[in-house]
C-alpha positions as CSV (number, residue, x, y, z in Angstrom):
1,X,265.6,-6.0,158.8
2,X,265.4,-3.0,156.3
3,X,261.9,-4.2,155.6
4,X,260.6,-3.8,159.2
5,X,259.6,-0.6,159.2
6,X,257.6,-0.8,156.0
7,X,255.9,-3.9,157.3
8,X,255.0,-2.8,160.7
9,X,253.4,0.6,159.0
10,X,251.6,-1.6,156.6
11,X,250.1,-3.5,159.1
12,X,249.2,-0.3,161.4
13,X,247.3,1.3,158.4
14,X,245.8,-2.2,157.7
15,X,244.7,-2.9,160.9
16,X,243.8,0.4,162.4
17,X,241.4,1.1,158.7
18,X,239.6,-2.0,159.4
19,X,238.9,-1.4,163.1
20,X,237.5,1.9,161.9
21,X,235.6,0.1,159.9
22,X,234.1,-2.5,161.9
23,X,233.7,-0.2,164.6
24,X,231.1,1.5,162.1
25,X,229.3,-1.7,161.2
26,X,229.2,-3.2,164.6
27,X,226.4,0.1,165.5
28,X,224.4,-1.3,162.4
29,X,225.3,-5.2,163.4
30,X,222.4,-5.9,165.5
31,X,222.1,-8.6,168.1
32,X,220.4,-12.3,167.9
33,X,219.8,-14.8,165.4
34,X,219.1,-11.6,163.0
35,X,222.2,-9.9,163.6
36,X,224.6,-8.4,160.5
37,X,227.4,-10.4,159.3
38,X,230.8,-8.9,160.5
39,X,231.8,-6.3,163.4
40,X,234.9,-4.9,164.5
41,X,236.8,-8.4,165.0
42,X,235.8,-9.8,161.8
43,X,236.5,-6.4,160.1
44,X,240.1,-6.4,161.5
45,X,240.9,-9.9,160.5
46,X,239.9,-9.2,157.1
47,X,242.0,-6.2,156.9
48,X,244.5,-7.7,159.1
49,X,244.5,-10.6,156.8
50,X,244.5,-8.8,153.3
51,X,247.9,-7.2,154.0
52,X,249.7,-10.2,155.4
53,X,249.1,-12.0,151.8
54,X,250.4,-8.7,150.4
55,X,253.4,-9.2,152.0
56,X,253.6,-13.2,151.3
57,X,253.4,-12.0,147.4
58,X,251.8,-15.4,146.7
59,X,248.8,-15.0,144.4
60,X,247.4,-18.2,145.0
61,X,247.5,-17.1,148.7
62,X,245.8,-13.8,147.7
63,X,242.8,-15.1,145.2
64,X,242.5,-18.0,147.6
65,X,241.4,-15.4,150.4
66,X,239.3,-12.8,148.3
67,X,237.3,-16.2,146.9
68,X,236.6,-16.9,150.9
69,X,236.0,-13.3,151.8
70,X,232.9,-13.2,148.8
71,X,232.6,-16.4,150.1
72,X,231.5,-15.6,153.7
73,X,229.8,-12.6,152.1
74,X,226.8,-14.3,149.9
75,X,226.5,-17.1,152.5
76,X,225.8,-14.5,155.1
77,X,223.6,-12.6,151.9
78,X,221.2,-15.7,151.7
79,X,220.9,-16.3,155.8
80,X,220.0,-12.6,156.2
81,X,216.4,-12.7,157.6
82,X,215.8,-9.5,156.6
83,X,212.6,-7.8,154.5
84,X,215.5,-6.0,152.8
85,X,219.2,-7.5,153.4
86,X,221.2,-5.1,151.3
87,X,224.9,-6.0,150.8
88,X,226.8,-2.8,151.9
89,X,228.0,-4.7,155.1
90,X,229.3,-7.7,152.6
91,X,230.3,-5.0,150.0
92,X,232.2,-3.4,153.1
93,X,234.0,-6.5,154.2
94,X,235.1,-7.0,150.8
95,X,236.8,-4.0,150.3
96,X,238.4,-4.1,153.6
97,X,240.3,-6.9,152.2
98,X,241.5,-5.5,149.1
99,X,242.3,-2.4,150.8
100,X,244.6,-4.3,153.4
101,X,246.3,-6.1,150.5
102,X,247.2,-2.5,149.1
103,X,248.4,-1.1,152.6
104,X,251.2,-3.4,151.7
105,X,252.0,-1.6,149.0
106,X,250.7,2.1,148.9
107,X,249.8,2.8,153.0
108,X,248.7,6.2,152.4
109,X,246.6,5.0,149.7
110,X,245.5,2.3,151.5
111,X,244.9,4.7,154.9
112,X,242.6,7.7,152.7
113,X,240.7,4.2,151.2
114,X,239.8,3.1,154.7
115,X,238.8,6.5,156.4
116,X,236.7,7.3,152.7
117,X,235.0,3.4,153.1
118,X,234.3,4.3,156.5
119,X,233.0,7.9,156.1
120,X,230.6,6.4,153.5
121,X,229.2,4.3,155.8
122,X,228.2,6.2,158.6
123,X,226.9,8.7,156.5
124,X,224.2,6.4,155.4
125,X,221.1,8.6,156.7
126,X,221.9,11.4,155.3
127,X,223.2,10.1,151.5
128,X,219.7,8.4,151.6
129,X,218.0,11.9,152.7
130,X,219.6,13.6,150.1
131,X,219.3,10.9,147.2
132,X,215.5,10.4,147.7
133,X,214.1,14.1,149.6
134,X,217.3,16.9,149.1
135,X,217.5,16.3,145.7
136,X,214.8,16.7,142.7
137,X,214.9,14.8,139.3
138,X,215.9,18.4,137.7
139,X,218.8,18.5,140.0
140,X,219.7,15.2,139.0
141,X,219.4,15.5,135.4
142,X,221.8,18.6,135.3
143,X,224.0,16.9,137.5
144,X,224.8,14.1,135.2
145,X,224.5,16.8,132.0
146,X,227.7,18.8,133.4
147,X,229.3,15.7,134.6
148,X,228.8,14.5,130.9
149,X,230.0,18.0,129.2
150,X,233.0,17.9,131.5
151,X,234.1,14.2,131.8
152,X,232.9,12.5,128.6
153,X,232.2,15.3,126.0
154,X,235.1,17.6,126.9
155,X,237.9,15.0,126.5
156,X,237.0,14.2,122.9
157,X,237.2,17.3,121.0
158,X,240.0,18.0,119.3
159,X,242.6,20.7,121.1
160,X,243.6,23.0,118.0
161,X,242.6,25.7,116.2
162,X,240.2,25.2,113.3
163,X,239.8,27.5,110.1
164,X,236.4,26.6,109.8
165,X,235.6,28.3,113.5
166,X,237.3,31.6,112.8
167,X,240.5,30.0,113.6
168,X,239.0,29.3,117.4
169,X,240.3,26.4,119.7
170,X,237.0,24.1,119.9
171,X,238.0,22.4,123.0
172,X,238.6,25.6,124.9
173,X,235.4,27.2,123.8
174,X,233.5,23.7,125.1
175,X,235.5,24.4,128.3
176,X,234.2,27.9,128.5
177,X,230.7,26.1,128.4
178,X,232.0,23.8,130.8
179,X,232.9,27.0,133.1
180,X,229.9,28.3,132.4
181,X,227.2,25.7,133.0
182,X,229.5,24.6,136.7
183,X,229.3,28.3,138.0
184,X,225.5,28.5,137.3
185,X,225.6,25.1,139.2
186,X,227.6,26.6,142.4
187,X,225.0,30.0,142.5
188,X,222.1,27.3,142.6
189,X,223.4,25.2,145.2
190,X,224.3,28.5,147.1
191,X,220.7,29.4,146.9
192,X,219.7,26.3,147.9
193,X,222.1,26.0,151.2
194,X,221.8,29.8,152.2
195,X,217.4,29.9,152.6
196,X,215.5,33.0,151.8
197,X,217.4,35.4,154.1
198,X,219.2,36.7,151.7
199,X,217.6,34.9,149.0
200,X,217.0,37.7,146.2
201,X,220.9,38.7,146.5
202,X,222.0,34.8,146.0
203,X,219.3,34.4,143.1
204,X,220.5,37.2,141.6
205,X,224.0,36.1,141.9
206,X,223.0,32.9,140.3
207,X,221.3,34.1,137.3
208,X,223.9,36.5,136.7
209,X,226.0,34.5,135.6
210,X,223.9,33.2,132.9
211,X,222.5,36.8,132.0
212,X,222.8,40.2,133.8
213,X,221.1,42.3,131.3
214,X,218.3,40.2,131.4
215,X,218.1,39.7,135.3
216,X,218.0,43.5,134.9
217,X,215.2,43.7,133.1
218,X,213.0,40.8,135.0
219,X,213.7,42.8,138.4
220,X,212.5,45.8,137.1
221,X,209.6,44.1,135.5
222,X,208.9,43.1,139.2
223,X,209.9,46.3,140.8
224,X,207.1,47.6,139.0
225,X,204.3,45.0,140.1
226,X,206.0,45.2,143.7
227,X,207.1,48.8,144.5
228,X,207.8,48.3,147.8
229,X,210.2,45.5,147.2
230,X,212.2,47.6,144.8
231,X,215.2,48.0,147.3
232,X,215.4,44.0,147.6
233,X,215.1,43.6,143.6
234,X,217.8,46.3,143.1
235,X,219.9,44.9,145.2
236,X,219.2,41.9,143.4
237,X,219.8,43.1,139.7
238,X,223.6,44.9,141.4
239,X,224.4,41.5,142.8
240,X,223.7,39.5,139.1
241,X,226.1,42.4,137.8
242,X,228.7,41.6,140.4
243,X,228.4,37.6,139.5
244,X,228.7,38.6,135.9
245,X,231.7,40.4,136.2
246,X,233.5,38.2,138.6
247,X,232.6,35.9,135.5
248,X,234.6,38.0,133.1
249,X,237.3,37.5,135.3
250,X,237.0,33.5,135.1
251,X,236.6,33.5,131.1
252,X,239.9,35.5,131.1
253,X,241.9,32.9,133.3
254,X,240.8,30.0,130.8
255,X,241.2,31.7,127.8
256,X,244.9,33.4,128.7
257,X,246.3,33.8,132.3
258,X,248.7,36.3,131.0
259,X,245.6,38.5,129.2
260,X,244.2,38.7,133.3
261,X,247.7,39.8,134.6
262,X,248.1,42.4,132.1
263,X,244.6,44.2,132.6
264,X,244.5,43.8,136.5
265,X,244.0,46.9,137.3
266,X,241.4,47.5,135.3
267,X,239.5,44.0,136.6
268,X,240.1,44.5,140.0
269,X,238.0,48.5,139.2
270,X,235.7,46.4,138.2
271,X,235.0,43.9,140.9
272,X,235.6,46.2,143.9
273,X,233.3,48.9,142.0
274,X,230.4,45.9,141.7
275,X,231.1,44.6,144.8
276,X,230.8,47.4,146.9
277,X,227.7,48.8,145.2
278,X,226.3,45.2,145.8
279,X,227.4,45.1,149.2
280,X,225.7,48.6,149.9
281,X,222.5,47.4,147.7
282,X,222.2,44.3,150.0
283,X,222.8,46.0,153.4
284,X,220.0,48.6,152.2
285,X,217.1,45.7,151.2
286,X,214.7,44.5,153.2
287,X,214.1,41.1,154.3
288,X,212.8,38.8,151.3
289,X,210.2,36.6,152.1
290,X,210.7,32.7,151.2
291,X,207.5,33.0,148.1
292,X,209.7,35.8,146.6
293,X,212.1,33.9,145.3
294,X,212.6,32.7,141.6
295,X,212.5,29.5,140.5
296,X,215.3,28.1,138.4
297,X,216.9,25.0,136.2
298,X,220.0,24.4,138.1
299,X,221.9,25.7,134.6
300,X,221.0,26.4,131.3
301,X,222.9,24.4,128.5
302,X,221.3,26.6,125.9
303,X,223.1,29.6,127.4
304,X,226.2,28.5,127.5
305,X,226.4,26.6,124.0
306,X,225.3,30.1,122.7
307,X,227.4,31.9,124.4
308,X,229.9,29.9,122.8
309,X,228.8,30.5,119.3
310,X,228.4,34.1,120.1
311,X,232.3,34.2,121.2
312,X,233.0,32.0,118.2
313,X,231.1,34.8,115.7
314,X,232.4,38.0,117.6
315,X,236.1,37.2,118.0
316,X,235.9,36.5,114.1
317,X,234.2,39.8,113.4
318,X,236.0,41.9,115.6
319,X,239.8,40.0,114.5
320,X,238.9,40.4,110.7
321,X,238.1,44.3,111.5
322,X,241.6,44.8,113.5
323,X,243.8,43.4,110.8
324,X,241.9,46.3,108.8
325,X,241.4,48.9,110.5
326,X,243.9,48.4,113.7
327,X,243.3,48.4,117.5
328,X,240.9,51.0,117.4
329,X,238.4,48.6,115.4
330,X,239.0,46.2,118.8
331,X,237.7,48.9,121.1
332,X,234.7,49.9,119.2
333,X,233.6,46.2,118.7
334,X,233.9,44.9,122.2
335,X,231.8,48.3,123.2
336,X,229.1,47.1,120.9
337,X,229.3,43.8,121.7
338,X,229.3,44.1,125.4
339,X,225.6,45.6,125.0
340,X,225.2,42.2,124.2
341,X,227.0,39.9,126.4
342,X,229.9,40.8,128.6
343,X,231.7,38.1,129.0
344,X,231.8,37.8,125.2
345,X,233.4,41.1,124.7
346,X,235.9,40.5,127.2
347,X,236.9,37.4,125.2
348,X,237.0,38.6,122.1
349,X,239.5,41.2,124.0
350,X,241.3,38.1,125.5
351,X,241.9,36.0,122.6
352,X,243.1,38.9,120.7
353,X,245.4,39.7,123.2
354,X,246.4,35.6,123.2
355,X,247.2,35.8,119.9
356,X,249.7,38.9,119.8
357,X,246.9,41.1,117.7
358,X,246.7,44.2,120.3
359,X,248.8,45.4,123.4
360,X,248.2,45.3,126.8
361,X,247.2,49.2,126.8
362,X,245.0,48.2,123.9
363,X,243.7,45.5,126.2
364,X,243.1,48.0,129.4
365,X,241.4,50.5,127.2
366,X,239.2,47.7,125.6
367,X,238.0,46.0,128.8
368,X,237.4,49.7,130.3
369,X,234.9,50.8,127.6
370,X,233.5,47.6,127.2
371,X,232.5,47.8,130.9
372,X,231.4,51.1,130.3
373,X,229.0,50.4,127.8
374,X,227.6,47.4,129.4
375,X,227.1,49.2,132.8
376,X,224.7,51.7,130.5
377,X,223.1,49.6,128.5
378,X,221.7,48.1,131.9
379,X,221.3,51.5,133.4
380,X,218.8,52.1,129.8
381,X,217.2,48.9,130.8
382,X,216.8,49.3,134.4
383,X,215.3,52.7,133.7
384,X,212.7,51.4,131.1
385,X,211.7,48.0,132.6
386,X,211.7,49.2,136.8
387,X,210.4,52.3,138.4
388,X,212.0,55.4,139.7
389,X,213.3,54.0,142.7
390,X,214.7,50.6,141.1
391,X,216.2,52.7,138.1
392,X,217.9,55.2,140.6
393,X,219.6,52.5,142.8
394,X,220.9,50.4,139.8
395,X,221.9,53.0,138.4
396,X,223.9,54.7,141.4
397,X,225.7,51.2,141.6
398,X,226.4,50.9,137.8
399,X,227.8,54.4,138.3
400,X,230.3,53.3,141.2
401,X,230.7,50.3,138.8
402,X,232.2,53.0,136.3
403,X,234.1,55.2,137.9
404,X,236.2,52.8,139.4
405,X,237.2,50.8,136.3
406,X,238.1,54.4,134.8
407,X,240.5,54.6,138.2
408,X,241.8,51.3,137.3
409,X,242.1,52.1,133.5
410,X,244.1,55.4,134.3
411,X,246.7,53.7,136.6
């Protein structure tokens, strides 16, 4: 009696996957001597059917009915009168079965199997428009590159520090890569679901995040040839500073959580300073046409690998020169290297701060210049690769940009 309730929700989940099931495949069935193999009835049985051998706990009983379901499945395979039978209807009924014999073990299990079988199914049209139209062999080539760095490459190295690296953890500079490479990935895809409305601000959010500086410097170039787009290419160039920043933030949470929490006001300066001159930037651009907009690799694995090695080569330089010459040796080399790369000089800041070499003050003051003297370099580059009005609307941002991670800073 104690088992009754167990069994009769078992049998629920059981049954009522499979009908959802079947009730799928019996649109697709067809009618006729050509019709599919299984509909709702047979789709229930087989569910229906899985979890009572659960419940017997008789292998024999078990194997014996999975060797008749495949059975009726390749029968029904070789019958099919079809140019192109398929076997997702056999594959289907198959895995009805087996998820019936675990709704008498694990029913939520069992329940998220059957709505995830039957979800797959229906969306058949559209997984085949996106599999052979949506998406391009590029797209698919860097999809399986970051789903190698993260799931295959990522596991296997080693998660310690190494001498040889400048006393750097190699596994959390490859997921710094990782991070890297999957937020390029989410701007492209954002580009790619949001059209050309707003296309320069979501391209330059995208390439941000790979390089701001140099985004800078290819708006201007084409502020120059295009004068009277230099509003929408502004905007563009504030927005890949926003992306880059909001990046800085992200390299800080993987490398130490606590290094974020102790320089939060000077990162939240910093993002609502980029975000509202982007915000103002974008409000003020005209419409960009479709033709406008850049083309671009969904990531670029050479960026982040070097970014890597940059990290890897500045956090040494810049650790060697604080046990020298003290904290202020940390300030003046996260200035110069944030000229460079911003997200590098914010983790050299980080992974000082990790390891007990400066204070949280030390930290603040750090991050504040460092922004500082990234936000000019680009204002330099603006000025020199754009025109007057490109140079004078970056650079009103950048200023915003400034001024409130000073107000941060000061708190």
């Amino acid at each position: 009696m104690e088992n009754i309730p167990s069994l009769f929700a078992s049998c629920a989940a059981a049954l009522g996957g499979s009908i959802l099931i079947g009730i799928e495949r019996e649109r697709h069935k067809g009618a006729g001597p050509s019709r599919a193999l299984a509909g709702v009835r047979t789709f229930a049985l087989a569910g229906f059917s899985g979890v009572i051998a659960s419940h017997l706990a008789q292998p024999a009983v078990t194997l014996a009915g999975a060797l008749f379901i495949a059975l009726l499945g390749t029968i029904a395979y070789y019958r099919d009168r079809g140019g192109d039978p398929g076997v997702t209807t056999e594959i289907a009924l198959f895995l009805t079965y087996l998820l019936g014999i675990a709704a008498g073990t694990n029913v939520q299990l069992a329940a998220a199997g059957f709505v995830v079988v039957a979800c797959l199914l229906a969306g058949k049209t559209r997984l085949h428009h996106f599999a052979t139209r949506t998406l391009s062999s590029v797209e698919l080539r860097d999809g399986l590159l970051l789903a190698a760095a993260a799931l295959v490459v990522y596991p296997l190295i080693p998660n310690r520090t190494m001498p040889y690296l400048a006393h750097a953890n190699p596994n959390h500079l490859w997921r710094l890569v990782v991070l890297l490479m999957a937020l390029q990935a989410l701007g492209y895809i954002a580009l790619r679901l949001m059209g050309p409305r707003f296309g320069m601000a979501i391209a330059g959010l995208a390439s941000g995040v790979v390089s701001s500086s140099s985004t800078m410097g290819a708006m201007g170039a084409r502020s120059r040839a295009e004068p009277q787009y230099a509003a929408a290419y502004a905007a563009a160039a504030l927005c890949s500073n926003l992306s880059s920043m909001a990046m800085l933030v992200a390299v800080g949470m993987a490398i130490d959580a606590a290094a974020v929490r102790a320089s939060w006001p000077v990162l939240a300066g910093m993002i609502l300073g980029s975000g509202g001159a982007a915000a103002v930037a974008i409000a003020l651009q005209p419409a960009a046409n479709k033709e406008k907009l850049p083309s671009q690799n969904v990531f670029s694995v050479r960026q982040a690998v070097g970014f890597a090695a940059l990290l890897t080569l500045l956090t040494a330089v810049v650790s060697l020169a604080t046990v020298h010459f003290g904290s202020a040796a940390a300030e003046a080399g996260a200035a110069l290297a944030a000229t460079v790369d911003m997200q590098a000089a914010g983790a050299v800041l980080f992974s000082l701060f990790a390891g007990g070499s400066v204070d949280a003050g030390t930290l603040k003051r750090g991050l504040a210049i460092a922004i500082t003297a990234n936000a000019l370099s680009k204002m330099v580059i603006a000025w020199a690769a754009g025109n007057r009005a490109y140079g004078a609307r970056t650079s009103a941002g950048l200023a915003l940009e400034i001024a409130a991670v000073w107000a941060g800073a000061l708190l």
